[in-house]
KEVOTI-243777 format. One line per 10 residues: for each residue z, y, x of C-alpha. Coordinates in nm, 4 decimals. Last residue first. Example, Ala and Ser with C-alpha at 12.3 -4.5 7.8 and 13.67 -1.06 7.14 Angstrom:
<sites>
0.7140:-0.1060:1.3670  0.7800:-0.4500:1.2300
</sites>
This chain:
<sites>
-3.0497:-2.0226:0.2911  -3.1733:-1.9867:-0.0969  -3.1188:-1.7028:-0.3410  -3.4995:-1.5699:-0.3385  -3.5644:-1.9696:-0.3926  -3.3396:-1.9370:-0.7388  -3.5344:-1.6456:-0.8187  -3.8694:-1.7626:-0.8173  -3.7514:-2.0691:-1.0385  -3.5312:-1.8949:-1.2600
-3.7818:-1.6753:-1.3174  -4.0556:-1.9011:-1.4563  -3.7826:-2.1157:-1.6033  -3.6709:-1.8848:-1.8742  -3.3489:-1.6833:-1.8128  -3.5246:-1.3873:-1.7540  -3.6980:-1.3514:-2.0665  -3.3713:-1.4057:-2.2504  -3.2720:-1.0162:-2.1049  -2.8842:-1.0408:-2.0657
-2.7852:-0.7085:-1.9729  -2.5907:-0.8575:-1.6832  -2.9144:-1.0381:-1.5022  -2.7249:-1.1656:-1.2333  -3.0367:-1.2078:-1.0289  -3.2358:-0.8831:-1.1442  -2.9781:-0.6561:-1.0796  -2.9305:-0.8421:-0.7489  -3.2709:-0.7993:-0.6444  -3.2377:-0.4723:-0.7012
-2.9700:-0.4366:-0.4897  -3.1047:-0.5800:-0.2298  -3.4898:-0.4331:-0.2397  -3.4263:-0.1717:0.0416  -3.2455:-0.3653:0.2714  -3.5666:-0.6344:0.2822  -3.6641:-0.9347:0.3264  -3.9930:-1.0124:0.3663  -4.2126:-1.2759:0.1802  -3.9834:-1.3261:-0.1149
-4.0168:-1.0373:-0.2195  -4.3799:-1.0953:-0.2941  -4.2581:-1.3458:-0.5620  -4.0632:-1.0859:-0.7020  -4.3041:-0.8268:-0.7710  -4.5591:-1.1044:-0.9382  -4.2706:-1.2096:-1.1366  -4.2342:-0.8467:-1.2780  -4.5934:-0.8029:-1.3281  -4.6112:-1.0705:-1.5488
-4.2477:-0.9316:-1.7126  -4.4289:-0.6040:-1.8266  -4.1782:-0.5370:-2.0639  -4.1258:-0.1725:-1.9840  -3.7776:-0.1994:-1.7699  -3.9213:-0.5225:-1.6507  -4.1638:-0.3339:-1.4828  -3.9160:-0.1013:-1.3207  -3.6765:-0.3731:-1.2067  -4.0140:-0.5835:-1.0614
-4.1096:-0.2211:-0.8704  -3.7516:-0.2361:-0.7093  -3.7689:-0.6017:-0.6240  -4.0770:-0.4673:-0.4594  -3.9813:-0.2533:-0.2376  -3.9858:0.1356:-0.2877  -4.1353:0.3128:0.0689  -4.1692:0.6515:0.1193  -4.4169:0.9688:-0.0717  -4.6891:0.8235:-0.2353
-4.4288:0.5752:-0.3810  -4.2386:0.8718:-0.5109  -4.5108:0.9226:-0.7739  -4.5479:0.5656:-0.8668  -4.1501:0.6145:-0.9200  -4.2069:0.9414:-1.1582  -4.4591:0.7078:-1.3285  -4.1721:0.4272:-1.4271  -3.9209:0.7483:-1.4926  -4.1452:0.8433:-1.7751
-4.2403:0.5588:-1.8940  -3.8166:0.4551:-1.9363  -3.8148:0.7947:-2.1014  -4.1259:0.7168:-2.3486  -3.9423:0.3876:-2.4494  -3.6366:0.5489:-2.5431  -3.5231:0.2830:-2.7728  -3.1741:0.2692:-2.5677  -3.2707:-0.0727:-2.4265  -3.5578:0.1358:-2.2576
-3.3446:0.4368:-2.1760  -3.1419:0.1514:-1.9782  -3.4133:0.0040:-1.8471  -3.5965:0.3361:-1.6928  -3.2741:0.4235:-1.5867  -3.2187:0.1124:-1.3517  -3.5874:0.0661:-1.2535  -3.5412:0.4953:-1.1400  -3.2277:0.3973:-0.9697  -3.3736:0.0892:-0.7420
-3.5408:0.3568:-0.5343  -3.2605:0.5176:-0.4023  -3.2482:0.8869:-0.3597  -3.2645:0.9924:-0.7261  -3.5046:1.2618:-0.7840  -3.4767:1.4911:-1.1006  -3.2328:1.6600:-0.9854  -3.0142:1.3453:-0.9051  -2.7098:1.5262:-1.1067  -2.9409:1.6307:-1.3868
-3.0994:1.2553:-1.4286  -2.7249:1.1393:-1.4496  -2.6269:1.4153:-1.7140  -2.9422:1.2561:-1.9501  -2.8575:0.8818:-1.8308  -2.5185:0.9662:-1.9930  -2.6161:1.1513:-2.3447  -2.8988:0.8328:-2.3571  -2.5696:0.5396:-2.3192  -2.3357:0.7763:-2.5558
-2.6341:0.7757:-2.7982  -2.7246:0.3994:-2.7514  -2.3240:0.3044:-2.8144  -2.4690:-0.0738:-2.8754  -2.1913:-0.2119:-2.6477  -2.4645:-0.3271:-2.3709  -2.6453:0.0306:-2.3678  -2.2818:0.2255:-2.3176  -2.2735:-0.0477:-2.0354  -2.5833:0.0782:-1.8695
-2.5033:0.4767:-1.9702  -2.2036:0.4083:-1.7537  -2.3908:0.2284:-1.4951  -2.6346:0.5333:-1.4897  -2.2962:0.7942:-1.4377  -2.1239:0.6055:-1.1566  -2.4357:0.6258:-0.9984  -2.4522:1.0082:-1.0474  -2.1229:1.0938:-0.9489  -2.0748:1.4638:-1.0418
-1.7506:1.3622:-1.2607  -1.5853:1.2462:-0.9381  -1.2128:1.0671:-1.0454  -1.3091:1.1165:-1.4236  -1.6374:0.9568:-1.3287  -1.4472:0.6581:-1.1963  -1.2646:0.6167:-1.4493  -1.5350:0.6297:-1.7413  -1.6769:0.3157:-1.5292  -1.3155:0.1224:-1.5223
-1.2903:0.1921:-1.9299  -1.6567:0.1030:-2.0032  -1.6372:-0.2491:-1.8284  -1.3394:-0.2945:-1.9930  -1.4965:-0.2726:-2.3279  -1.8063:-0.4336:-2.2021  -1.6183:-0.7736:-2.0906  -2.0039:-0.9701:-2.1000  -1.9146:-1.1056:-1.7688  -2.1678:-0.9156:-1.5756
-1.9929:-0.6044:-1.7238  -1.6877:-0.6804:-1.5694  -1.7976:-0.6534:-1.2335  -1.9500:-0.3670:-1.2645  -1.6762:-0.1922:-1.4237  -1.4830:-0.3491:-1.0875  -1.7220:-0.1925:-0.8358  -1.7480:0.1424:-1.0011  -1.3520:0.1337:-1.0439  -1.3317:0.0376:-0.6592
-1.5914:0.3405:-0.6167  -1.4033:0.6251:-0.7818  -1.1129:0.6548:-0.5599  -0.7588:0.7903:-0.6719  -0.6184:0.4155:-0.7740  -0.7076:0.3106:-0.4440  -0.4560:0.0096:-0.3542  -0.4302:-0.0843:-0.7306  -0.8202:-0.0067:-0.7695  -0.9316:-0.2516:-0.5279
-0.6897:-0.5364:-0.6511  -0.8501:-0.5169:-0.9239  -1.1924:-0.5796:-0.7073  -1.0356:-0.8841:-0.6099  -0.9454:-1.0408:-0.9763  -1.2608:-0.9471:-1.0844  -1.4297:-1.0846:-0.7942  -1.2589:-1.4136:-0.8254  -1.3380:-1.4254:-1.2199  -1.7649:-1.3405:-1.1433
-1.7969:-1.5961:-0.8850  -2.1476:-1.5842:-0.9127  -2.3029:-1.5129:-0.5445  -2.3253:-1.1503:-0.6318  -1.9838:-1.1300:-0.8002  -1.8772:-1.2220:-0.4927  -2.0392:-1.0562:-0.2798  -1.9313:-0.7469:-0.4711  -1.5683:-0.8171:-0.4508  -1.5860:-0.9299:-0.0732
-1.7839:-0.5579:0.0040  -1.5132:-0.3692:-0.2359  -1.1679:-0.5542:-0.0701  -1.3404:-0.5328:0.3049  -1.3546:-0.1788:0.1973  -1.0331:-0.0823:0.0973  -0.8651:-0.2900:0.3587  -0.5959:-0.4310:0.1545  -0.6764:-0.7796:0.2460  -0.7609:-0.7265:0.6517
-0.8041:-1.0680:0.8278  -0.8083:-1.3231:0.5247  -1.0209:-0.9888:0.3534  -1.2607:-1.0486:0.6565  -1.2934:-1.3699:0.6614  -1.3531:-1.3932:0.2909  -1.6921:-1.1188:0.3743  -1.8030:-1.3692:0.6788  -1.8299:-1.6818:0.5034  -1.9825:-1.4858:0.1824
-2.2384:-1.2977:0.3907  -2.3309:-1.6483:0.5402  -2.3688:-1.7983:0.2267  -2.5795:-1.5469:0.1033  -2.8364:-1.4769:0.3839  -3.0206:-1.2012:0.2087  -3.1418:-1.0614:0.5189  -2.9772:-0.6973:0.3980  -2.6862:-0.9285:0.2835  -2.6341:-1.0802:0.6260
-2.5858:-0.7841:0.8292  -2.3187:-0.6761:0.5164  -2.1323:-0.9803:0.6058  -2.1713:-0.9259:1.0245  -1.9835:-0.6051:0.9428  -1.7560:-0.7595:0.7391  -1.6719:-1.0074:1.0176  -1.5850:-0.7340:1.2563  -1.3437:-0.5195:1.0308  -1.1639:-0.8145:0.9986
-1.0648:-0.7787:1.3699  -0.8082:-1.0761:1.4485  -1.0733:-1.2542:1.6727  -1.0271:-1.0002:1.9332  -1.2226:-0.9796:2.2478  -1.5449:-1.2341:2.1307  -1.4724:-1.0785:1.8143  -1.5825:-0.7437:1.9112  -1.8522:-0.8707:2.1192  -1.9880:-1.0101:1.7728
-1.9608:-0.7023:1.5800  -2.1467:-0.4874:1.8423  -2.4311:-0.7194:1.9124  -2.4332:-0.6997:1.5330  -2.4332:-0.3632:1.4445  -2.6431:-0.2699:1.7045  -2.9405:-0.5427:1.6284  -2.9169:-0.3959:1.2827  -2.9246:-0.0619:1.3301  -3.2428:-0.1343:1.5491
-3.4316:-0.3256:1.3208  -3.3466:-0.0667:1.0502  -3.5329:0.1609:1.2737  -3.4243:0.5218:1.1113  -3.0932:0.5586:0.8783  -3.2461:0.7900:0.6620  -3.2210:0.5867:0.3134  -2.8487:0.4977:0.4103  -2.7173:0.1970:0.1609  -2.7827:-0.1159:0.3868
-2.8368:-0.1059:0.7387  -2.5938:0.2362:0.6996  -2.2929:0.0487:0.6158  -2.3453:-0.2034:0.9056  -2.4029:0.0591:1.1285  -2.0652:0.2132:1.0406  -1.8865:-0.1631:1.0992  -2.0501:-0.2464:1.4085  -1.9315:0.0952:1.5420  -1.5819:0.0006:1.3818
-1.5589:-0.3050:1.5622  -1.7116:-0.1970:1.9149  -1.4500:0.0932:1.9330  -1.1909:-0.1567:1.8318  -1.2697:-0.4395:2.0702  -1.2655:-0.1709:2.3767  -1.3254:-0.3940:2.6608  -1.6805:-0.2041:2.8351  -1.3685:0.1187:2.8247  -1.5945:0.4048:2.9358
-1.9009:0.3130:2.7888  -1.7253:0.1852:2.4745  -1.5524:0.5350:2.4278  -1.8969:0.6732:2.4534  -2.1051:0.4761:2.2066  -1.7910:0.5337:1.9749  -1.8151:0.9101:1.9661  -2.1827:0.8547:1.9694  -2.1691:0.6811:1.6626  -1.9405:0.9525:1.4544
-2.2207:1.2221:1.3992  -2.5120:1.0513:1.4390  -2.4461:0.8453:1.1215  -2.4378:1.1501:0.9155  -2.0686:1.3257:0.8638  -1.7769:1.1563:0.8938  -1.5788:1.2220:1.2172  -1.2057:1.1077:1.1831  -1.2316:0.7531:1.3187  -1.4975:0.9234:1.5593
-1.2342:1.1221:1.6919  -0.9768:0.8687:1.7431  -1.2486:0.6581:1.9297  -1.3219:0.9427:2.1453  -0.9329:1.0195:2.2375  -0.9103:0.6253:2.2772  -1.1926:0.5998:2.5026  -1.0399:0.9200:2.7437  -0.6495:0.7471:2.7184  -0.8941:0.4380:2.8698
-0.6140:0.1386:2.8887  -0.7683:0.0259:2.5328  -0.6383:-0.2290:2.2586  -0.2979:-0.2837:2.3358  -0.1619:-0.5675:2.1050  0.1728:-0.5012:1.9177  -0.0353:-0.5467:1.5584  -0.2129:-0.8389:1.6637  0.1138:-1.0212:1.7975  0.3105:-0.9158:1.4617
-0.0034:-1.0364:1.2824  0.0134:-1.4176:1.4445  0.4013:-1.4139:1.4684  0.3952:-1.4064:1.0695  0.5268:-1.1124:0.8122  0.6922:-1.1073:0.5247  0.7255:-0.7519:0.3970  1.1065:-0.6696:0.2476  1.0268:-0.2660:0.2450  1.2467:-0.1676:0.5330
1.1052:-0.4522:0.7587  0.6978:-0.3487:0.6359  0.7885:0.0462:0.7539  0.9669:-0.0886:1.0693  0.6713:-0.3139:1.2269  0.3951:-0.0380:1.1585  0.6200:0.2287:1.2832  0.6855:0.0423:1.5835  0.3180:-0.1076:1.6466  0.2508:0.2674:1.6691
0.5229:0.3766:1.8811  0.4308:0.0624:2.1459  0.0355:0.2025:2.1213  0.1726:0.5301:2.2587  0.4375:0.4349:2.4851  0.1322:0.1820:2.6729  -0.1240:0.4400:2.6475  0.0686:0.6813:2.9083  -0.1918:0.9279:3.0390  -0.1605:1.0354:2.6366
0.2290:1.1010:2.7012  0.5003:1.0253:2.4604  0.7304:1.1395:2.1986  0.8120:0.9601:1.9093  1.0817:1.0265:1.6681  1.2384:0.8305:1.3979  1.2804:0.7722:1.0207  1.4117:0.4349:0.8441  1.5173:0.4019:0.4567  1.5398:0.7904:0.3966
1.6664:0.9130:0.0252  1.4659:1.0709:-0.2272  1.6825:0.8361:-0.4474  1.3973:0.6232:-0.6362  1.1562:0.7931:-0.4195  1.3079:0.5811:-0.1037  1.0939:0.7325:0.1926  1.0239:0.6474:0.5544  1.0410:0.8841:0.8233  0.7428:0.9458:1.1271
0.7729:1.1807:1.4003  0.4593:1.2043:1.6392  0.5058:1.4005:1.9366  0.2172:1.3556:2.1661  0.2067:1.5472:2.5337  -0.1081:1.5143:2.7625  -0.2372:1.8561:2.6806  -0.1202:1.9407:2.3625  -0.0712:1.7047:2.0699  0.1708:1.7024:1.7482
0.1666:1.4691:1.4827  0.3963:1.4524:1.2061  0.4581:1.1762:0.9307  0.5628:1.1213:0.6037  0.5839:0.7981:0.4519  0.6309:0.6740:0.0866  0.8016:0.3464:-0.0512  0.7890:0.1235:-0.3366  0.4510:0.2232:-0.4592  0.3071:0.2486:-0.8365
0.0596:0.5466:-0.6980  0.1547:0.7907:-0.9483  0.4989:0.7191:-0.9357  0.5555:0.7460:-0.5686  0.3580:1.0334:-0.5620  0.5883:1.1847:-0.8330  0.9051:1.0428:-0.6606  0.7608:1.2187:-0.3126  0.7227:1.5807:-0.4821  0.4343:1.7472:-0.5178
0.1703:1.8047:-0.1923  0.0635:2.1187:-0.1700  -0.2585:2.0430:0.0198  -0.2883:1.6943:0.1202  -0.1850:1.5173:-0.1512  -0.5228:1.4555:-0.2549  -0.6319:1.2480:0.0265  -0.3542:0.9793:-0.0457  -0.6185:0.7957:-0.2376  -0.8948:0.8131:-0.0137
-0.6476:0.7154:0.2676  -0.5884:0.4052:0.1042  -0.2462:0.2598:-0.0647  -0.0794:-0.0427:0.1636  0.0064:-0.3833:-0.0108  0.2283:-0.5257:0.2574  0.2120:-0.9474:0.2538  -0.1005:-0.9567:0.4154  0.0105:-0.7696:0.7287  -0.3045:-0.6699:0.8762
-0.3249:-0.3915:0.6198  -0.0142:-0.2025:0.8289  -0.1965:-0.1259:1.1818  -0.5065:0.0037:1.0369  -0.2995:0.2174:0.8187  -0.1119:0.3456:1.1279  -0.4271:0.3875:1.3060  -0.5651:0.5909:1.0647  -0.2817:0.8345:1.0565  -0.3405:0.8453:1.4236
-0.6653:0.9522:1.3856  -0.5715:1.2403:1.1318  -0.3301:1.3878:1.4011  -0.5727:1.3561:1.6694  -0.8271:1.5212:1.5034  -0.6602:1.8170:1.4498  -0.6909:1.9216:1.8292  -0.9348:2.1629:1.7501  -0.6966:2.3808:1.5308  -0.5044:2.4027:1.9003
-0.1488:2.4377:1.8933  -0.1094:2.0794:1.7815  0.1437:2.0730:1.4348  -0.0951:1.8354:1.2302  0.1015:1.7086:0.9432  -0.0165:1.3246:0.9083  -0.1705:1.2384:0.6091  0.0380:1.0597:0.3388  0.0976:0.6766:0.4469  0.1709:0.4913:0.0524
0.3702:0.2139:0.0673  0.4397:-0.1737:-0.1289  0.6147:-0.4573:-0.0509  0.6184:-0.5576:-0.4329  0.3749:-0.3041:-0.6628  0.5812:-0.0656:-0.8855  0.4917:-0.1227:-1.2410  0.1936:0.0078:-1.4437  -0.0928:-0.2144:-1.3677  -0.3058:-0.2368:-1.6296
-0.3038:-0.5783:-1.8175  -0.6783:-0.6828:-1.8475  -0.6247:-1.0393:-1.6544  -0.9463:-1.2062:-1.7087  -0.9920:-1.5614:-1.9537  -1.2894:-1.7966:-1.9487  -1.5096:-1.6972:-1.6864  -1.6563:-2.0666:-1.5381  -1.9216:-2.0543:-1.8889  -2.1511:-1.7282:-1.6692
-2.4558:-1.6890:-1.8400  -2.3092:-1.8196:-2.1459  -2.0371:-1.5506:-2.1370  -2.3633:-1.3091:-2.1578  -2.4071:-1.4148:-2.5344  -2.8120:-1.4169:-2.5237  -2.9784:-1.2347:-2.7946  -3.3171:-1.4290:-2.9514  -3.6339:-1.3334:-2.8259  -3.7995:-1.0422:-2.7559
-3.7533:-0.7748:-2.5293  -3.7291:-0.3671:-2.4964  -3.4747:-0.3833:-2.7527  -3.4035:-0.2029:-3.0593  -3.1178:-0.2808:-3.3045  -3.1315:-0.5968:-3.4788  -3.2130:-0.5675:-3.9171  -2.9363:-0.5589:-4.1617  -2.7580:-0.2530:-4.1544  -3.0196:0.0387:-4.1412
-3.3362:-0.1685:-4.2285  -3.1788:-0.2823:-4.5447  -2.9525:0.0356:-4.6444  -3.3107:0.1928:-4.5823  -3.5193:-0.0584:-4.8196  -3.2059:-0.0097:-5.1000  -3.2805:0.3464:-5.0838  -3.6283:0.3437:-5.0995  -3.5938:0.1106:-5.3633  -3.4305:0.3636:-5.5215
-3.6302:0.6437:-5.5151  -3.8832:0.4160:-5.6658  -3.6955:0.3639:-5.9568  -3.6181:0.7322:-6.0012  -3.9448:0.8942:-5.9775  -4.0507:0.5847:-6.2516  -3.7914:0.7038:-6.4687  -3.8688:1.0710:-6.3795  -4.2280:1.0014:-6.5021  -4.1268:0.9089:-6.8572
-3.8393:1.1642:-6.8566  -4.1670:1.4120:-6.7782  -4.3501:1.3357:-7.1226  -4.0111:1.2987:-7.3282  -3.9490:1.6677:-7.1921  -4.3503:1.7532:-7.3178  -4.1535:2.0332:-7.4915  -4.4504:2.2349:-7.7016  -4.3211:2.1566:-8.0570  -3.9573:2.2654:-7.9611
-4.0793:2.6227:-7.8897  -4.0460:2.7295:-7.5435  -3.8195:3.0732:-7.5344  -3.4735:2.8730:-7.5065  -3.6129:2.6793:-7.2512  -3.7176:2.8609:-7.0020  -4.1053:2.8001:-6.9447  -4.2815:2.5713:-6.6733  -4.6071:2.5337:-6.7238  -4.8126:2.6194:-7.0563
-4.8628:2.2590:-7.1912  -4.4257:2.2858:-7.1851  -4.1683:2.1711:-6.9055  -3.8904:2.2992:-6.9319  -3.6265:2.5864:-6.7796  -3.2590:2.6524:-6.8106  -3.1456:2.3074:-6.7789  -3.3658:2.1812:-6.5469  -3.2358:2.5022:-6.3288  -2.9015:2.4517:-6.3687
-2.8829:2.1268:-6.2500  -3.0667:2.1759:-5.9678  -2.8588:2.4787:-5.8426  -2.5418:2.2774:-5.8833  -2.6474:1.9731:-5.6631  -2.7910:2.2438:-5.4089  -2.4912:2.3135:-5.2529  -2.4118:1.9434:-5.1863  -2.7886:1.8743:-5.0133  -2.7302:2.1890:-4.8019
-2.4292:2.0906:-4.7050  -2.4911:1.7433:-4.6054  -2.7986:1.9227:-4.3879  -2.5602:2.1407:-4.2084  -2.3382:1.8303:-4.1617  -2.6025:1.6441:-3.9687  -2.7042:1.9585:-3.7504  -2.3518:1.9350:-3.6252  -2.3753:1.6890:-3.4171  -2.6723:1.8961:-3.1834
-3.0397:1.7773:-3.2219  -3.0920:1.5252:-2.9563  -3.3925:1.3492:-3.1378  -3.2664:1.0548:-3.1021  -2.9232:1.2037:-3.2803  -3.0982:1.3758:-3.5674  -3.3048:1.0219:-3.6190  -3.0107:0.7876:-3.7549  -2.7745:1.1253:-3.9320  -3.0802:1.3220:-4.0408
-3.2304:0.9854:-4.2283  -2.8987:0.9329:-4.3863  -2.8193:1.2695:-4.5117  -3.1700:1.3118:-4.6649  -3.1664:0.9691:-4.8270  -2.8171:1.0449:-4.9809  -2.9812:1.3826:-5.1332  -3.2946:1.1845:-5.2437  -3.0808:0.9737:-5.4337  -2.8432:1.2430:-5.5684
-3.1403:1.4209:-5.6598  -3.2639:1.1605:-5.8588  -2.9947:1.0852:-6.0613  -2.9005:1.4657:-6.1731  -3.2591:1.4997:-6.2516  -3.2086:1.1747:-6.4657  -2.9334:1.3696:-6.6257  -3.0731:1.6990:-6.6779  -3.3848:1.5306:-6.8560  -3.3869:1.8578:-7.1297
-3.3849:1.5686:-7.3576  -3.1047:1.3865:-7.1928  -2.9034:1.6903:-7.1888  -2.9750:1.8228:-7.5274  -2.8138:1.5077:-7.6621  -2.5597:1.4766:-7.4557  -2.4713:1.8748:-7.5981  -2.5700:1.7438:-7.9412  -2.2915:1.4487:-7.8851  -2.0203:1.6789:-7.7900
</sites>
C-alpha cells in the first residue's frame, strides 16, 4: 500500500488530482455567474459540470500512465527512472496549485462578499426610510366571501336584431352604475364578469371564484319601443333565488324604465343586508334624461370602446338633444379625461382638456352625486400637476362611487403619488377584491407596494397581472423593475427581454424606454440601458418625449447633471406627457441615493408645489 502512495506522489497523481479539482470548481463557477448574462440556455451550466466530472478520471489516468522525462512526455513504464524529472514538475505543480487557489479564494471573495452592480454610487438606501409613516400592510389574501357582496353577469341579449345588442350591455352598465353608489354593497366589475360570458360555469363556481355573496342574472330584450328585462338574484350556497322579477316597459316611456332600474338596484342590496342612506336611495331613483333618443345614444356609447372618436360622438349627440343630461356630460368628461393623459393620439390636448372639464363641471352643476365627475376633474389636474387639487377631487370621487373600478385605481395612484403609500395600499386592495379578473388593479397595487420597499408582494400582484394578460407589456417592465429591486437580475433581464418583444421594438410611451433603460441598467446591462437611451434620441426625430422623460433616461446611465438639467426645464411647462415620469422620478422606488441629495430634492419639491 505504501509503494502504491509512493508511486503516486512521485508520478504527481495527487497534486494533479488537486489541481484539477480547483480549476474544475473554477470552471463551474465562472459558467454558472457569466453563462446567465450572457443568455446561454440553463442547461449550458450542467453541460460544463459534466464535462469537468468526466474528465476527473481521464486526468488521472493519464499522469499516471505517462511522465515527464528530458525527452517529453513518455509513458512511464518505458522512461527509465534516471530520466523522471517528476520531482522537477511536483515543484511547479506546487506553485500551479497555490495560485489556483488564491484564485479560488479571490472568486468566493468577489462572488459573496462584494455589492452587486448598480448604475450608482453611494451607500444603499432602505426604501422604508423613504417612506417611515408605512409601518405594517395587510398581506392576508382575501379568501372569504366579501359582506354585502354581488357579482352582475352580462345581460343575455334576446333583441331580434344582432344590432340591437347594445342595449342589453348598456343596461348591464347601468345596473352597476346604479349599485356602486351604495357604499355599503361591494359590487364585482364588468372586467371581471367579462369572462363568463361565453359558457358560463355554474353560479356556486362564480360565486366562489369571485368571493361574492350573491350572483345576478339578467335578460334584456328590445324591439321597437318594447324592453323586457328580467332580472333574478342568486343564493350559490343553495342555487336557490333570493328575489327575481320581470320588467317590461316601453322606451317612449323613460319613467317605467329608469323606475325598473332603481328597482333592481334597491332589491339586490335589500336581499343581501346592504345599508343604505336616503341620500343614495334618492340618487339611485333619480331620472336622469326625458330624451328616450339621448338615452339610446348614451347607452351606446357606454358600450362603444374603440378610439376616442368612436364613443364621444355618441355622447356629443345625446347631450345635444337632452342640454340636461348629467350622465352623458359625466362620462364624456370622464373618457376625455382618460385620453388627456395616457392616449398618445389624442390630438389638441388643449382641447381635450377644455372638453373634459366644461363637461365635468356642468355635470355637477346638475348632479352633485356623480363621482364619475370629480375624477374627471382629478385626472384634469394631474396632467397640470395640480396635486392637491387632483387629490380633493380623486377622494370625492371614491366618497361618491367606492367600488367604481376606476375611481378605486385613479384615488390609489394619487395617492401613492402624493405619498400616502399605506392608504393607497389599502385602496388599491380593494381594487383587486372587486376586479380579481383584471390585470391593472394588480399593476396598480404591485406598484404600490414596491414604493414601500414590500418587493415580495410587489412581485406576487405584478406576476398576477401578467397571468391575467401575459402580452401586457407594462405589466411586464414593472415586473422586470421589481425582479431588479429583489436582486433576481436574471428574472428582471428574461422580463425586460419579453417586454421589448411585445412593444416590437417601439414602446408607445416615451417614459418606457427611461424605464427599461434603468432597469437593464440596475441589471448590469449597461450596453442595453445605451441601447434603449439612443433608440429614444431616435424617436425624438420622430414626436415629442418631454423632458421628465429624457431626465428618467439619463438617470438610467448615470448622467444625473443632465438629469437635473431635464427636470428643471420641466418645470417650465407642464406637461401630460412627462407625468408619469415625473412621478418615477419623485417617489424614487428603486431607491437611487443620488436622488435623495438636496440638489434634487430641491428641484423636485417645487415640481410638486401648488
Amino acid at each position: 500500500m505504501a509503494s502504491v502512495w509512493g508511486e503516486l506522489k512521485r508520478r504527481n497523481v495527487v497534486k494533479v488530482a488537486v489541481a484539477y479539482g480547483i480549476v474544475g470548481w473554477l470552471l463551474v463557477q465562472i459558467a454558472d455567474v457569466f453563462f446567465p448574462a450572457l443568455q446561454l440556455p440553463e442547461w449550458t451550466v450542467t453541460f460544463v459540470a459534466g464535462l469537468v466530472i468526466l474528465g476527473f478520471p481521464l486526468a488521472l489516468i493519464l499522469s499516471w500512465a505517462y511522465e515527464l522525462t528530458p525527452q517529453g512526455i513518455e509513458r512511464a513504464k518505458s522512461a527509465p527512472l534516471s530520466e523522471s524529472i517528476g520531482k522537477v514538475t511536483g515543484r511547479k505543480l506546487d506553485f500551479v496549485v497555490i495560485g489556483l487557489l488564491v484564485l479560488a479564494v479571490g472568486f468566493m471573495f468577489v462572488d459573496n462578499y462584494l455589492p452587486e452592480t448598480r448604475p450608482f454610487a453611494g451607500a444603499e438606501i432602505d426604501p422604508a426610510s423613504l417612506h417611515p409613516e408605512v409601518d405594517t400592510l395587510e398581506t392576508d389574501e382575501q379568501t372569504e366571501v366579501l359582506p354585502s357582496s354581488v357579482a352582475v353577469l352580462l345581460c343575455d341579449n334576446l333583441s331580434p336584431n344582432p344590432d340591437d345588442a347594445y342595449f342589453a350591455e348598456g343596461i348591464h352598465e347601468e345596473i352597476l352604475n346604479q349599485l356602486v353608489k351604495i357604499q355599503d354593497l361591494n359590487v364585482i366589475a364588468r372586467t371581471s364578469v367579462l369572462q363568463y360570458a361565453e359558457a358560463p360555469p355554474p353560479i356556486p363556481q362564480i360565486a366562489d371564484e369571485l368571493n361574492v355573496g350573491a350572483v345576478v342574472e339578467c335578460s334584456v330584450r328590445y324591439a321597437g319601443d318594447a324592453i323586457l328585462v328580467t332580472a333574478q338574484l342568486i343564493d350559490p350556497e343553495t342555487n336557490s333565488h333570493l328575489w327575481s322579477d320581470t320588467y317590461p316597459g316601453d322606451l317612449s316611456d323613460l319613467s317605467t324604465l329608469f323606475a325598473m332600474q332603481a328597482d333592481i338596484a334597491m332589491n339586490i342590496a335589500n336581499s343581501v343586508g346592504a345599508e343604505f342612506s336616503l341620500a343614495e336611495q334618492e340618487s339611485i331613483e333619480a331620472v336622469p334624461t326625458n330624451s328616450p333618443a339621448a338615452y339610446t345614444l348614451y347607452l351606446r356609447g357606454l358600450t362603444a370602446r374603440g378610439g376616442l372618436g368612436d364613443f364621444a360622438a355618441d355622447f356629443d349627440r345625446a347631450i345635444q338633444l337632452d342640454p340636461e343630461f348629467a350622465l352623458a356630460y359625466a362620462q364624456r368628461a370622464w373618457d376625455y379625461s382618460v385620453a388627456l393623459n395616457y392616449s398618445a393620439e389624442v390630438g389638441s390636448p388643449a382641447e381635450v382638456e377644455r372638453i373634459s372639464r366644461e363637461s365635468a363641471e356642468r355635470a355637477l352643476q346638475l348632479d352633485p352625486s356623480l363621482g364619475l365627475a370629480h375624477s374627471a376633474l382629478a385626472g384634469i389636474a394631474e396632467a397640470n400637476w395640480r396635486w392637491a387639487e387632483a387629490r380633493g377631487h380623486a377622494e370625492q370621487a371614491y366618497e361618491l362611487s367606492p367600488s367604481n373600478i376606476g375611481v378605486i385605481g385613479q384615488y390609489g395612484r394619487i395617492l401613492r403619488t402624493s405619498g400616502e403609500y399605506a392608504r393607497a395600499v389599502q385602496v388599491l386592495r380593494q381594487g383587486t377584491v372587486l376586479d380579481p379578473n383584471s390585470r391593472f388593479p394588480f399593476q396598480q397595487l404591485g406598484i404600490a407596494y414596491r414604493a414601500v420597499g414590500e418587493f415580495d408582494l410587489s412581485a406576487a400582484a405584478l406576476e398576477q397581472a401578467v397571468a391575467i394578460n401575459p402580452t401586457g407589456a407594462g405589466d411586464n417592465v414593472n415586473l422586470a423593475i421589481t425582479e431588479v429591486r429583489r436582486g433576481n437580475f436574471d428574472e428582471a433581464v428574461r422580463r425586460l427581454h419579453v417586454t421589448e418583444q411585445l412593444y416590437g421594438g417601439r414602446p408607445r410611451q416615451p417614459f418606457r424606454y427611461g424605464q427599461m433603460a434603468l432597469a437593464y441598467a440596475q441589471a448590469g446591462q449597461r450596453e442595453d440601458a445605451i441601447r434603449l437611451f439612443s433608440a429614444l434620441e431616435e424617436r425624438a426625430t420622430e414626436t415629442e418625449v418631454g423632458d421628465a422623460n429624457w431626465a428618467l433616461a439619463h438617470i438610467a446611465l448615470g448622467e444625473y447633471d443632465r438629469a437635473l438639467e431635464r427636470l428643471e426645464a420641466a418645470m417650465e411647462t407642464p406637461a401630460a406627457i412627462n407625468y408619469t415620469a415625473l412621478v418615477m422620478i419623485k417617489n424614487n422606488d428603486w431607491a437611487d441615493p443620488e436622488l435623495e441629495q438636496p440638489r434634487f430634492k430641491e428641484v423636485l419639491a417645487a415640481l410638486w408645489s401648488e
